[in-house]
N, C-alpha and C positions, 0 to 999 in steps of 0.2 A: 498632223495626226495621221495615222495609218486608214487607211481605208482597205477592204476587204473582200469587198463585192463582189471580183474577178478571181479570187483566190481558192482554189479548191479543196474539197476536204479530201484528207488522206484516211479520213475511214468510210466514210459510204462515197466519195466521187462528187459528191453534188460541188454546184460551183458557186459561192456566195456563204460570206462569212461577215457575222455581225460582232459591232463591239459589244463587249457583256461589260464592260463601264469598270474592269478590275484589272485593266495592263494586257487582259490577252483578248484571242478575238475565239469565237463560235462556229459551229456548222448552222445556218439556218435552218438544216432538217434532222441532224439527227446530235446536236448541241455537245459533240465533240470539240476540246478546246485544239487551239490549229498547233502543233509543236512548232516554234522557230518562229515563230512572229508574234511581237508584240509592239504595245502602243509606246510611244515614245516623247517625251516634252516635245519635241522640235515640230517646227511650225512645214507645214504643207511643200510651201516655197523653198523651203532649207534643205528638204531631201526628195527626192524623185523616186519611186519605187520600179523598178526594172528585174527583171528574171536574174539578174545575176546578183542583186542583193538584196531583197526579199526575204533568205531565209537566214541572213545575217544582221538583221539587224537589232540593235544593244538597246538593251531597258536602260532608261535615262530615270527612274523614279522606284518608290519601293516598291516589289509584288502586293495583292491581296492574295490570302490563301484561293485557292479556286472551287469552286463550288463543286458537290457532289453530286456529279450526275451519275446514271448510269452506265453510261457507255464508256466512262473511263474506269465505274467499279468492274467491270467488264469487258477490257476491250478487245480481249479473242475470244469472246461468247461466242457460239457456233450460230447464233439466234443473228447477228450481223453478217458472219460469214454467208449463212445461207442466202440473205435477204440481199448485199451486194451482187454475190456471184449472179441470182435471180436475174437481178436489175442488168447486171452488164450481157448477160444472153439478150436480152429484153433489145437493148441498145445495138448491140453489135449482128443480131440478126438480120440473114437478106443476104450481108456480102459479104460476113465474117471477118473483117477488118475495123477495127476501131480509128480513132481518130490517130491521124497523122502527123499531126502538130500542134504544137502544144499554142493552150489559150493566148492572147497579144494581154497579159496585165495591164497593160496604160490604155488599154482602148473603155473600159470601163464593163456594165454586167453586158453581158452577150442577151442576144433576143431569144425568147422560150421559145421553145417547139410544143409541137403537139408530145413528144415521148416524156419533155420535160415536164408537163401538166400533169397526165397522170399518174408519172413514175412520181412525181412530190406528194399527190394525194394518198397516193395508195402507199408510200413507207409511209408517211407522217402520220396515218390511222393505224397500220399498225401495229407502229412503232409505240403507239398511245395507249391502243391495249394492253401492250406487252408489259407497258410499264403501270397501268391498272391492276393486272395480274401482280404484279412485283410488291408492287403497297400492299394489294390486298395477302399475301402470302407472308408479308413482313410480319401486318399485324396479327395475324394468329398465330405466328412463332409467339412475337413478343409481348402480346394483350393477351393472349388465351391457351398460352403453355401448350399449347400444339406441338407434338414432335417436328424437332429442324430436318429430317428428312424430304418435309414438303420441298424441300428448296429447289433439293436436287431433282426432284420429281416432274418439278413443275415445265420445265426446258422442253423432254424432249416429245409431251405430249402437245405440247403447244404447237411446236415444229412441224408434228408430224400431221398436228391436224391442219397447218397451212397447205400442206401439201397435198393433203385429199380436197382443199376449195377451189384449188387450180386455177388461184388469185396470180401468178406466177406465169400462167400460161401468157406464150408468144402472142396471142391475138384475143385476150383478156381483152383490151382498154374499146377492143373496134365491135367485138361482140356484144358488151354494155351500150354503147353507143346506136348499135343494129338493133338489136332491140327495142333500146327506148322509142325509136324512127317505126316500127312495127306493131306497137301497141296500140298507137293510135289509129282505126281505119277510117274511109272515108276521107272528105275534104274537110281539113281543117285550116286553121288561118296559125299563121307563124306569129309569133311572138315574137316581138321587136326587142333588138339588143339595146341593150341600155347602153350608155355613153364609156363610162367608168370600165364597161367588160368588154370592149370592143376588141381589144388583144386577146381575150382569151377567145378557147375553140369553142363552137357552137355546135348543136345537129339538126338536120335539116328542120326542125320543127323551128329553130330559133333559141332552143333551151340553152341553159351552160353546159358543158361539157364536165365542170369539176363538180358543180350538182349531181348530175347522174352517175357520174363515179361515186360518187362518196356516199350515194344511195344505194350503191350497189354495192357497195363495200359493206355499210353499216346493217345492211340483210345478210347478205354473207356472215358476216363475224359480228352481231351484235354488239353491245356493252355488257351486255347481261352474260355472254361468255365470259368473261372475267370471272364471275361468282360461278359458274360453272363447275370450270376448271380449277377452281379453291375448293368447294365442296366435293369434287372428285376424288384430286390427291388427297385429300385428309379422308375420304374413303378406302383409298386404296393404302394408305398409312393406319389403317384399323383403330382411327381416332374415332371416338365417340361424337362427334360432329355432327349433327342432325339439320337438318331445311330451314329448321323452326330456327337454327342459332342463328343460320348462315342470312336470313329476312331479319331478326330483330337487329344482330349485328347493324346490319347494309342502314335497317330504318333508324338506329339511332345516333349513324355516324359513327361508331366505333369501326366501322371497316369500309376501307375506301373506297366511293363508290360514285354517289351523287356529288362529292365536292372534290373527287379527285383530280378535274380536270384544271385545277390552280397548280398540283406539283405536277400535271402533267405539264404543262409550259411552260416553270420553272427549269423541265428537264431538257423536252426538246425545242425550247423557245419559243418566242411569239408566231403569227402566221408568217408565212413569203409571200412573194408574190404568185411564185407555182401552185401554193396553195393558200389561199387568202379567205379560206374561212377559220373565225374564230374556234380557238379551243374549248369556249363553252355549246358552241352550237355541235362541235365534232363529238364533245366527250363529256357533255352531262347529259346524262339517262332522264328521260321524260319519267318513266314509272317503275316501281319496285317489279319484278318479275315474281309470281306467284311459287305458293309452298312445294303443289306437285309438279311444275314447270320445270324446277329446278331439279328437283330428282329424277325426272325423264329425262330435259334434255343431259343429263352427267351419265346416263346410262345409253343413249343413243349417241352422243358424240365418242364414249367407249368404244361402241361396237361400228361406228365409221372408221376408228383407225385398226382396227383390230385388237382390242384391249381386251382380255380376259377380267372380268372383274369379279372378284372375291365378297359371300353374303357379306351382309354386316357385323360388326363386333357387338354378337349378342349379350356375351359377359359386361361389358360396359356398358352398353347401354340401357340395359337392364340395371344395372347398377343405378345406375343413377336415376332412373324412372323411381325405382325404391326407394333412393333417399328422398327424392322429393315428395313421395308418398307419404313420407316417414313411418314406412313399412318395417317390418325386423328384417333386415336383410340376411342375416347368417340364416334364418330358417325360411325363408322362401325362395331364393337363389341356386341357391343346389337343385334343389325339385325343380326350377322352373328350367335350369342348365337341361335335367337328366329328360324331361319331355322334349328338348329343343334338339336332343343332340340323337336321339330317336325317333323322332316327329321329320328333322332338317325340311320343314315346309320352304317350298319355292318361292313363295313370296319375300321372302328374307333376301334375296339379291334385287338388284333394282334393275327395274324395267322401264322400257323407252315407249310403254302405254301412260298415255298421259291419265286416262280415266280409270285405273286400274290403283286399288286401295295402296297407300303407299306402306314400305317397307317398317317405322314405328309402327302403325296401326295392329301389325302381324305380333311387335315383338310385346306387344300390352298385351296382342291374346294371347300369348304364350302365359304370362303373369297371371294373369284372371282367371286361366284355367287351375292353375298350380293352387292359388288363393281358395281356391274352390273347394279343391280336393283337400287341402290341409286343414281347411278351416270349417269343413260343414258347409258350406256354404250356397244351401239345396231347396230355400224355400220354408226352412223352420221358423222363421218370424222370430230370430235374434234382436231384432233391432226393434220390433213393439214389445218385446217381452223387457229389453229395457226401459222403454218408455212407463210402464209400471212402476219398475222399480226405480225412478228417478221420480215417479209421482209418489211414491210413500217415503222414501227419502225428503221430499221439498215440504211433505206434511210434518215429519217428526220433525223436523231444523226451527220451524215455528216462524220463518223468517219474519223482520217487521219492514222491508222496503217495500214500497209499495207497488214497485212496478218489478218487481221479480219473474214475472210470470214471461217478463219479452228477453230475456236471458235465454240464450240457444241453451236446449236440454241437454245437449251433449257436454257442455262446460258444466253441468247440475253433476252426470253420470261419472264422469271423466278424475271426479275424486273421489268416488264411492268404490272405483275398481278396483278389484285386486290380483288380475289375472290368473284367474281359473283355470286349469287347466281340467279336460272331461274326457271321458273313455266312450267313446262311439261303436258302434259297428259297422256302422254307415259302408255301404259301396261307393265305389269309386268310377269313375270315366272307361275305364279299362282295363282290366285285370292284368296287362302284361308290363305296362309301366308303371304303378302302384302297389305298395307289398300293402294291404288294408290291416290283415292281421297282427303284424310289428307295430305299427302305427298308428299313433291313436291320434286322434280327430286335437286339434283347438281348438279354441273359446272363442268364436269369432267376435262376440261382444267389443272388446278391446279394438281390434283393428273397426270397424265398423263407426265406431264415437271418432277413433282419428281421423277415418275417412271423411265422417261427417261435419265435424268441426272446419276442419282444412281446407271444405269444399270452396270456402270465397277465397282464401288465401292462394289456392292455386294459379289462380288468375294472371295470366304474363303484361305485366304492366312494362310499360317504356321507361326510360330512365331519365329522359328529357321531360315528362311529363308527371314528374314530383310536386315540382313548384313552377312560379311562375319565372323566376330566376333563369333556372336550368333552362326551361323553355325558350327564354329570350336569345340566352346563350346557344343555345342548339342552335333556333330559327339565324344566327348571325353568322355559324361558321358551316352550316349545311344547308338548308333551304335559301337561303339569300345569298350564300357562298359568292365573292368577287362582286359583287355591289355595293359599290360605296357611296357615301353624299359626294354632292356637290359643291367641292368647297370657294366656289365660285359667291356663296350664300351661306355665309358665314353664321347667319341668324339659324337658319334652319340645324346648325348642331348646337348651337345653345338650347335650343328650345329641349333637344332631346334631353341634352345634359341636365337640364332643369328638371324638365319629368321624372329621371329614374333617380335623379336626388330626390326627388319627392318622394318615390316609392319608396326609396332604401329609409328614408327618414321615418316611415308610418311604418313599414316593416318592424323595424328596430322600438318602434313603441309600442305597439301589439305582445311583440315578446318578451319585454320588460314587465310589463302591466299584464297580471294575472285576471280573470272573468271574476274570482273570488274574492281578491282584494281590491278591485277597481270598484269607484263609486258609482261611475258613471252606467255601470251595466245593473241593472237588475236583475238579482235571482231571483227566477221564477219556480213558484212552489207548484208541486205535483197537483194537477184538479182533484177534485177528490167527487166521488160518486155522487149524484142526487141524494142517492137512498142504499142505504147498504142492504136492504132488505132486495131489491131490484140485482145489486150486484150478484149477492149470494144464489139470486134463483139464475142469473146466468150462467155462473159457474156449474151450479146443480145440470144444467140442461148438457154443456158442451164438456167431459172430461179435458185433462190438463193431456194424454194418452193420443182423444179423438180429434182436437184441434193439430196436435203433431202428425197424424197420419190426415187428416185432410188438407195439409201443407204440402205431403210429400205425393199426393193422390193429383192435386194440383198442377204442380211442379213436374209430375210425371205426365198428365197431358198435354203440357207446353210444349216436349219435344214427343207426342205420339206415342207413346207408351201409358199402359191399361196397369190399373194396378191391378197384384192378385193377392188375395188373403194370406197369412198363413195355412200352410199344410197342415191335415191334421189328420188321425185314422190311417196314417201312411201303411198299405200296404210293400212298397219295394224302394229298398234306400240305397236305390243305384243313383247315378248320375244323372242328375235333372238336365236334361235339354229344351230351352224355348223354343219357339218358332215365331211367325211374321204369318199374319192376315191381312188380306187386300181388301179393304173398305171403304166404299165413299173416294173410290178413283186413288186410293193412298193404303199403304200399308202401315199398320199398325202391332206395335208391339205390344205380347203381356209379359210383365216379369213381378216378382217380387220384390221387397224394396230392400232386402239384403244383395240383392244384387245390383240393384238400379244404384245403388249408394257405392259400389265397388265401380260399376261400371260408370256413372258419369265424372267421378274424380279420375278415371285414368284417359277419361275422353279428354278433359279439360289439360293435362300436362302432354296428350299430344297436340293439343288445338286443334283436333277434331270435333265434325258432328257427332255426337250422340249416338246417333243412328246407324254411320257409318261404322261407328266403336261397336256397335252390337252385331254389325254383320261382317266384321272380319272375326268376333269373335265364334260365329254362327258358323263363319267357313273352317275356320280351325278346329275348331269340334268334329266338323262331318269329316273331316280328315284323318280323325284322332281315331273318330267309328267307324271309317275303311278300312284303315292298316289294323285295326282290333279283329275285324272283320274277314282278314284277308291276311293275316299272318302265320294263322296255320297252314292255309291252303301251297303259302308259297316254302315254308319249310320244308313239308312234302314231297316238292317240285325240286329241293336243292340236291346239286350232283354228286355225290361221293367218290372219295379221290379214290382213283384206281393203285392196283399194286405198283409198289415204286419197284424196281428191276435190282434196286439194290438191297434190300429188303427180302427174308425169307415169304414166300408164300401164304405160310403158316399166320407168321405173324400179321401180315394183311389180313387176311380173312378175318381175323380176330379184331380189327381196328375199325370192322364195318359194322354199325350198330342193325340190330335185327325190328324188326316193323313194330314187336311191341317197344322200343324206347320210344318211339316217334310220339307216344302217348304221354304228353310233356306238359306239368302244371306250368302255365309261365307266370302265376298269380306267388310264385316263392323267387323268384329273380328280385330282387331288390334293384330297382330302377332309377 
């Protein structure tokens, strides 16, 4: 059989090639199959492998097809080109001569060097990211209809950001090294080499040398760059992609992340000896990287390579905030477009401030404002006024179930509707982007019950976390990923196999056998009150009205907010602005509960705090009342175009408006 060890690859150089057990042989680092040599029946003794017939020689048995790696779905990627060409400066530096003569094949592997250590550590990381990045960009072509543009995207930002880490640099490996020997001051004691590592290179402390590489590496270019650079491009492709997809994804295994490091050395093989730590140690991720982590670092690694990046796609994503709302989109979209595209708040591009509110938070306030202005939605105590009329409603129904009253009010309200439509005069946020007059006010009732109702349904549950099934299954192809039994102990996979027969067996009887027609459960009948005379005077004491609004008076202290009554005696029916009081070391909010109900359903579908939701919407307001504020003054200030030289005189003068047009309703601009 062929052996391979001394044999070099002709795409990255490295010198050591394995059998992949299908007729041909491998790069150990970068799992290129070798063209021209394969394995063959005939025995060791039979043929001698020598420089001159090597690359002749004949398959004796049938191919298997060969595996897909990447390096042969690519193999003039410019992503190897660059990394070779790196590696051979790397090599050939000092005397500008490379090697002279070619390897002795029958002498067997040649002895590593120090270049060879960590020129294997440092491709075979990453070489591992790259192909992390590649999975993960696969599956949001192909799981999550992603435009295939990523594709092409993905290359030359990647490139370009190896080249600003100046992992490449000629005195990279000794620098790492300098270091680690520098951290340490004072006298310290060395660390005794262990037996097994005695060939590899040390620093003077006694550490490994491909340790602190590949520490050094894995700070430089974490894992968590992979998600990174996926949630980038699908930004800079004006995909609706959000933080929130790109964490649940990662947490439920639909994108490759924590278990990727099985097709990563599927792809570029097992360890070597150049680099001999495992691929689970190199390339599975200790912990998820956080929501605004990721949108900072995608916005600072941007502005490393020089990336101009474009706000976000507020039409999309706004869209979809809406349907998840299950908002009327035709009639809040427009309005919410025509503030955004006259407002263009800064916050809408992503910033490489990690504690700086992130980019959804801005585009909810855009919505809530919009919600506000169409809907009334100023503190008239919509939502207790239907609290009445869902309690004179539940009186005339006569209902006879006894426990009616623990039925959400909003399911009670929710078939009495019939969307009303009402003529307001109400003011608005701004006179210059709301026409008030055309426009008459909705019913906010209607949205308000939906809002109300939806609020637990909102909730982003995981997908592994259904049943206990899924669970299983997740925990065996992502969290325990490449752990197998020992089948050494034959006993301990029966025992498994036993259990989840059991379970499957009780499962499947559970949902055969109904609660109602099974003997064995007992229906248990509703208790019924001591005394109905007792029930009645508690009913008398607490309306059906006052128990719904001490639920929601509750509910609003939990997260710091003060409830406020109903408005009434309204003298001015401009735009309601809240504010924030510091009390008790903490700030406290008051709002109403037509608001509070708008506002924490759209906290809950960006998995934001609460509070955070109310104070980017508190920023985009005072925004709204600058530029209100300050839009006349700058009209004033604008330059009027001088006489064009091709143009009669006459007619110029005539094209320059005189001081009184300056005097300009902008409450008739339809916005």
């Amino acid at each position: 059989m062929a052996n391979g060890s001394g044999l070099e690859c002709e795409t990255c150089g490295f010198v050591g090639l394995y059998d992949g057990s299908d007729g041909f042989f491998y790069c150990q680092r970068c799992g290129t199959q070798a063209e021209g040599i394969r394995e063959t029946a005939a025995d060791n003794d039979d043929l001698i492998l020598t420089k001159e017939n090597v690359r002749t020689i004949v398959q004796r048995r049938v191919p298997v097809a060969k595996p897909d790696l990447v390096s042969q779905s690519q193999p003039d990627s410019q992503f190897w080109k660059t990394l070779r060409t790196q590696e051979e400066e790397d090599v050939n530096a000092g005397d500008g001569v490379g090697p002279t003569e070619p390897a002795d094949f029958a002498t067997g592997p040649r002895t590593l060097t120090y270049e060879d250590y960590y020129s294997e550590i440092r491709m075979r990381y990453l070489m591992g990211v790259q192909i992390m990045i590649e999975l993960q960009i696969k599956a949001l072509v192909e799981k999550f209809n992603v435009c295939p543009i990523i594709v092409g995207m993905t290359e030359p930002i990647w490139l370009k950001f190896l080249e600003k880490t100046k992992l490449f640099a000629d005195d990279w490996a000794d620098e790492v090294i300098n270091e680690s020997e520098s951290q340490i001051q004072g006298e310290t004691e060395s660390v005794g080499v262990r037996a097994k590592h005695k060939s590899e290179p040390h620093n003077l402390l006694g550490k490994r040398s491909v340790m602190i590489w590949y520490q050094s590496l894995s700070k430089t270019v974490p894992l968590s760059y992979s998600l990174v650079i996926s949630f980038l491009v699908c930004h800079l492709a004006r995909e609706p992609i959000l933080p929130t997809d790109i964490i649940r994804w990662t947490l439920d295994g639909k994108l490759p992340y924590f278990a990727a490091f099985l097709e990563i050395e599927k792809q570029i093989g097992p360890p070597t000896n150049a680099c001999p730590l495992s691929s689970s140690r190199m390339f599975r991720p200790i912990h998820a990287i956080s929501l605004q982590k990721l949108e900072s670092l995608a916005a600072s690694l941007a502005y490393s390579i020089g990336l101009e990046l474009p706000p976000v796609n507020f039409y999309s994503i706004a869209s979809r905030y809406l349907k998840q709302l299950s908002l009327p989109i035709e009639t809040i979209l427009p309005h919410a477009c025509r503030i955004y595209e006259w407002a263009m708040p800064p916050e809408l591009w992503l910033s490489a401030n990690e504690f700086r509110l992130p980019t959804r938070a801005y585009v909810l306030s855009i919505l809530i404002v919009s919600i506000r202005i169409l809907y009334n939605i100023h503190g008239f105590g919509k939502w207790e006024t239907s609290l009445s009329r869902a309690a004179k409603e539940k009186n005339r129904k006569k209902t006879k179930v006894a426990d009616k009253e623990k039925v959400n009010v909003i399911n009670d309200v929710a078939e009495l509707s019939d969307s009303r439509s009402r003529q307001s005069d109400v003011g608005s946020v701004t006179k210059s982007y709301n026409n008030l007059p055309e426009q008459p006010h909705l019913d906010a009732t209607d949205i308000l019950l939906v809002l109300h109702s939806k609020y637990k349904e909102l909730i982003d549950t995981s997908d592994h976390a259904k049943d206990l099934e899924t669970y299983l299954e997740y925990c065996k192809d992502v969290v325990f990923a490449g752990v197998e039994l020992s089948f050494d102990d034959l006993q301990e996979y029966q025992i498994i196999n036993d259990l989840w027969n059991c379970y499957q067996k009780n499962e499947d009887q559970k949902s055969s056998e109904s609660p109602t027609s099974s003997p064995s459960i007992p229906c248990k009948r509703p208790r019924k009150p001591k005394d109905d005379n007792d029930q009645i005077t508690h009913d008398s004491k607490e309306s059906f009205k006052e128990r719904e609004i001490r639920r929601m008076i509750s509910n609003m202290e939990e997260n710091n907010f003060s409830y406020i009554r109903p408005r009434t005696k309204v003298k001015r029916h401009d735009y309601l602005y809240y504010t924030r009081k510091k009390g008790a070391g903490a700030y406290v909010y008051a709002a109403h509960a037509d608001y509070y109900i708008l506002l924490r359903s759209c906290a809950r579908v960006a998995q934001l705090d609460l509070r955070y939701m109310h104070v980017a919407v508190l920023c985009f307001e005072r925004r709204l009342a600058w530029l209100e504020k300050n839009i006349q003054h700058c009209v004033t200030q604008m330059p009027y175009s001088e006489a064009c030289e091709f143009c009669h005189n006459d007619d110029a003068e005539q094209n320059v408006p005189n001081d009184d047009s300056m005097d300009m309703d902008f409450s008739v601009l339809n916005l």
